[in-house]
VODRENVEX-933190 format. One record per residue: x, z, y of N, C-alpha, C, O in turn; residue in three letters. Coordinates in Angstrom, 2 decimals. Layout:
N
> X, Z, Y, X, Z, Y, X, Z, Y, X, Z, Y, ALA;
...
//
This chain:
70
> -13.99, -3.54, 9.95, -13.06, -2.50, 9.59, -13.76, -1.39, 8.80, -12.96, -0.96, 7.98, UNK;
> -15.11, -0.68, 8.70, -16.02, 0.13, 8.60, -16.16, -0.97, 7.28, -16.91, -0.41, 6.47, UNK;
> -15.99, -1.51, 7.06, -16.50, -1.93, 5.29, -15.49, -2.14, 4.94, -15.66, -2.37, 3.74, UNK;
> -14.01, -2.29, 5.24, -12.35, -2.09, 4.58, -12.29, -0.69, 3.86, -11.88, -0.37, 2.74, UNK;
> -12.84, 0.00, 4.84, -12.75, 1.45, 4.44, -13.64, 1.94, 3.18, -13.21, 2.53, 2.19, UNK;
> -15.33, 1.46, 3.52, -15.76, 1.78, 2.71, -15.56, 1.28, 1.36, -15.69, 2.03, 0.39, UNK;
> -15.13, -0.39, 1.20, -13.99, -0.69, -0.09, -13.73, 0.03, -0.50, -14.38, 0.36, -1.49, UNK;
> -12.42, 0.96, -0.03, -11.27, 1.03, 0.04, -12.20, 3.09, -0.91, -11.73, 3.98, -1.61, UNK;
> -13.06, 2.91, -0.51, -13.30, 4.52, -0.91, -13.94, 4.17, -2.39, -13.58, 4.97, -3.25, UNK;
> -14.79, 3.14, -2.86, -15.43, 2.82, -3.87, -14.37, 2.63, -4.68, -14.25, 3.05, -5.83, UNK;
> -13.59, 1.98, -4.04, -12.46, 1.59, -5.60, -11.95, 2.73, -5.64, -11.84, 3.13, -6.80, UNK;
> -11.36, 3.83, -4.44, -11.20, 5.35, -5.01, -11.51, 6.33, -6.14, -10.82, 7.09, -6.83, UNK;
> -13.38, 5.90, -6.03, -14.59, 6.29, -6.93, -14.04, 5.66, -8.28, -13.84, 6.33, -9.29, UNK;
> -13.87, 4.48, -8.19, -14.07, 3.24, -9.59, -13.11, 4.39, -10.52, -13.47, 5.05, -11.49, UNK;
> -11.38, 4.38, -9.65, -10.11, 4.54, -10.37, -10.15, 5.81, -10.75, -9.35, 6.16, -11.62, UNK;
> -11.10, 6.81, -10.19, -11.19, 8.44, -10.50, -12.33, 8.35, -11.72, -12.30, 9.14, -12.66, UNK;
> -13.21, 7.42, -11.60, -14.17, 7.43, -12.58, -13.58, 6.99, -13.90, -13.96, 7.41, -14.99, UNK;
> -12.45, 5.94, -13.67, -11.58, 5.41, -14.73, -10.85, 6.51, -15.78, -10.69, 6.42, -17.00, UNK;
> -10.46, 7.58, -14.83, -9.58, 8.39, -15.26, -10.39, 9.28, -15.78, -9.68, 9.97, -16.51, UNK;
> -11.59, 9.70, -15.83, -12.24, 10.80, -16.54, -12.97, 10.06, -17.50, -13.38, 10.85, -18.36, UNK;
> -13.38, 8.69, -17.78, -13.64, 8.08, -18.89, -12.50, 8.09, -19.70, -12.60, 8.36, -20.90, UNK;
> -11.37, 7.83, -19.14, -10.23, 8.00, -20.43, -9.63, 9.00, -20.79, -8.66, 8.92, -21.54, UNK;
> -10.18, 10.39, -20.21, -9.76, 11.70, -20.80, -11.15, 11.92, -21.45, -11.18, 12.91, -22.18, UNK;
> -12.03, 11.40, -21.38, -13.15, 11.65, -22.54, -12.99, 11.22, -23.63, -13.32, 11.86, -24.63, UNK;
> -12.32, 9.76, -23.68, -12.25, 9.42, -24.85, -11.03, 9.61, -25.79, -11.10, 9.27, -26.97, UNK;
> -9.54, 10.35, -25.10, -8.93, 10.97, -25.96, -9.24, 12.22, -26.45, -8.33, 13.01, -26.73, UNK;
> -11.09, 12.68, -26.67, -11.12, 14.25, -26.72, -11.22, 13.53, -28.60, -11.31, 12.37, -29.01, UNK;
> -11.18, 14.27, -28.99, -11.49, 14.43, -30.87, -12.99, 14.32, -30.91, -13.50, 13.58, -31.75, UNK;
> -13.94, 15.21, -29.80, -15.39, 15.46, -29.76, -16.26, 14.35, -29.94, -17.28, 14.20, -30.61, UNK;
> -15.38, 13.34, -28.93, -16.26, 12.50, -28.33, -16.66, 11.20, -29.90, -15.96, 10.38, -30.50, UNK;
> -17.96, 11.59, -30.00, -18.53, 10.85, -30.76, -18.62, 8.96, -30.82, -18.29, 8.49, -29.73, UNK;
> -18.87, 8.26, -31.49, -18.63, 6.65, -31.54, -19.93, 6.23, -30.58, -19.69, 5.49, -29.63, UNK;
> -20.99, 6.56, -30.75, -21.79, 6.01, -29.40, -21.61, 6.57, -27.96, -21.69, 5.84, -26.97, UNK;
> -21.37, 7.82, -27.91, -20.53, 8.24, -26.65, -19.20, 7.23, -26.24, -19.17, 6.82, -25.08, UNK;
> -18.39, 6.93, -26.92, -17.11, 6.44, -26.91, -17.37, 4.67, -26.89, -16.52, 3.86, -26.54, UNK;
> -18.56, 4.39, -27.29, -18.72, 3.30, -26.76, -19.81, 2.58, -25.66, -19.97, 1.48, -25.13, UNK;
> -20.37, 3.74, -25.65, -20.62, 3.82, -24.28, -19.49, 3.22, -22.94, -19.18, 2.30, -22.17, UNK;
> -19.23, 4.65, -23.45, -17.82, 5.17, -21.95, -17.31, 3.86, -21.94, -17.31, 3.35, -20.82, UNK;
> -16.85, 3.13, -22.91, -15.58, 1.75, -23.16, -16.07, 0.58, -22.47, -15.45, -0.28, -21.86, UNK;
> -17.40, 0.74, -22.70, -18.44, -0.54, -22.08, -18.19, -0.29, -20.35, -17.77, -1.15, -19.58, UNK;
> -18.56, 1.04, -20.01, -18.79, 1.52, -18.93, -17.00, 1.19, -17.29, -16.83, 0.90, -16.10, UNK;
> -15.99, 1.64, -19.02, -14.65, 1.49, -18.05, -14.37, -0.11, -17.75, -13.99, -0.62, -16.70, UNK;
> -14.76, -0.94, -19.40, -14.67, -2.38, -19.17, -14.81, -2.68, -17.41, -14.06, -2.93, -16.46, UNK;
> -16.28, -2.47, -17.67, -17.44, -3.20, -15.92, -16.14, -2.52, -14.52, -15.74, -3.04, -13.47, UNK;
> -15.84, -1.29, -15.12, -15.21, -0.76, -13.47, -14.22, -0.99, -13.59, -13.78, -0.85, -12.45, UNK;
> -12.97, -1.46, -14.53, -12.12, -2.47, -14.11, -12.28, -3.63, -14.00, -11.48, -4.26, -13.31, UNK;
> -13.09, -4.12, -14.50, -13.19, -5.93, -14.15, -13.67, -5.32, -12.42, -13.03, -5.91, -11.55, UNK;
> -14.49, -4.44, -11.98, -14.75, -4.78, -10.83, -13.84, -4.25, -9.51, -13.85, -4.64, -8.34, UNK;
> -13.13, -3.31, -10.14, -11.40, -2.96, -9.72, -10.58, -4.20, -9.44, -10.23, -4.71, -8.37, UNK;
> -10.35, -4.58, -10.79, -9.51, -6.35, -10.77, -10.41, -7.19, -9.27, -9.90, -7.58, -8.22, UNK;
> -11.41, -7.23, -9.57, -12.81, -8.30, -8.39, -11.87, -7.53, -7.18, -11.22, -8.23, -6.41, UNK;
> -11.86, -6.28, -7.09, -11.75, -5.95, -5.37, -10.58, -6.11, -5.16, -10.40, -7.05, -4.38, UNK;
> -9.48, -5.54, -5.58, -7.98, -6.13, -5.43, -7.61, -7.94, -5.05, -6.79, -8.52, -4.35, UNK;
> -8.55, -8.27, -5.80, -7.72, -9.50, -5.78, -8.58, -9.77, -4.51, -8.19, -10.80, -3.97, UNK;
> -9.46, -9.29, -3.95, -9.98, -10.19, -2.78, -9.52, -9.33, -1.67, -9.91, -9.64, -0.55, UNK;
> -8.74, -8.31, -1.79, -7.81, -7.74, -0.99, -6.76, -8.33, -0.24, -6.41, -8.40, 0.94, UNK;
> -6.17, -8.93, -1.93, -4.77, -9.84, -1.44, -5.19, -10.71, -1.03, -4.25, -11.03, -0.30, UNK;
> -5.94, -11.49, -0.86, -6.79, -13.21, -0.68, -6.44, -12.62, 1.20, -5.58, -13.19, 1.88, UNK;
> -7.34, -11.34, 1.79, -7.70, -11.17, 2.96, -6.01, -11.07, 3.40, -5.72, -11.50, 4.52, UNK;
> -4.78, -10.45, 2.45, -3.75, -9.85, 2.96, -2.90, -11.10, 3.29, -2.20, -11.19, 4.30, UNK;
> -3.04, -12.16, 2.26, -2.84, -13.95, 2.54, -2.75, -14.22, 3.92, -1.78, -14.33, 4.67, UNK;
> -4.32, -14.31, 4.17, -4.50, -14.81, 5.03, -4.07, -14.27, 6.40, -3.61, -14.95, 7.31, UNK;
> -4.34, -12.71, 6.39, -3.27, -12.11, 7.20, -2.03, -12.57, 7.98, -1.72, -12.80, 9.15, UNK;
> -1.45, -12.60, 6.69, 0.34, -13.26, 6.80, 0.27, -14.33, 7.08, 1.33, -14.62, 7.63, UNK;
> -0.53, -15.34, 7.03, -0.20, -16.75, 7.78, -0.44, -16.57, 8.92, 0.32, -17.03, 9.78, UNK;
> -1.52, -15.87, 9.23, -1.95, -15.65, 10.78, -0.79, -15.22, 11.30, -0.25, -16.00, 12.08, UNK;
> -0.38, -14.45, 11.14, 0.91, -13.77, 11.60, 1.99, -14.58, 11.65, 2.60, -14.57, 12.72, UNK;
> 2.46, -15.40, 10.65, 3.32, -16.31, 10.64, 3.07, -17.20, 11.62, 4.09, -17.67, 12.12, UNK;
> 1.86, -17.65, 12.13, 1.42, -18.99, 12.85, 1.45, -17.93, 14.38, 2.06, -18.58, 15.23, UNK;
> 1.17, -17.08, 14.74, 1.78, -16.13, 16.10, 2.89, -16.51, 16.57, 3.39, -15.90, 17.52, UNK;
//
């Protein structure tokens, strides 16, 4: 349960980190190696957003059969 949570706080991190990479890159300032930086950077933390979700639902699956088979 103590590592659901702590999941559950990283992908918090990921989706807040998401959101201030993409108000950086609608600034005018933000320069083309800055901006591709950041793009590289949001790529990795949604693919690894997408990674944790889906092994969310996999656990939430399995859940529901358990439950079903009760």
């Amino acid at each position: 349960m103590a590592e659901e949570i702590n999941q559950e706080f990283q992908i918090e991190e990921a989706f807040q980190r998401l959101e201030e990479i993409t108000a950086r890159l609608e600034e005018p300032a933000a320069g083309l190696a800055e901006s591709m930086r950041l793009y590289e950077e949001g790529v990795k933390l949604a693919e690894a957003c997408r990674m944790n979700l889906e092994d969310v639902e996999k656990e939430l699956q399995i859940l529901s059969v358990k439950e079903d088979e009760a």
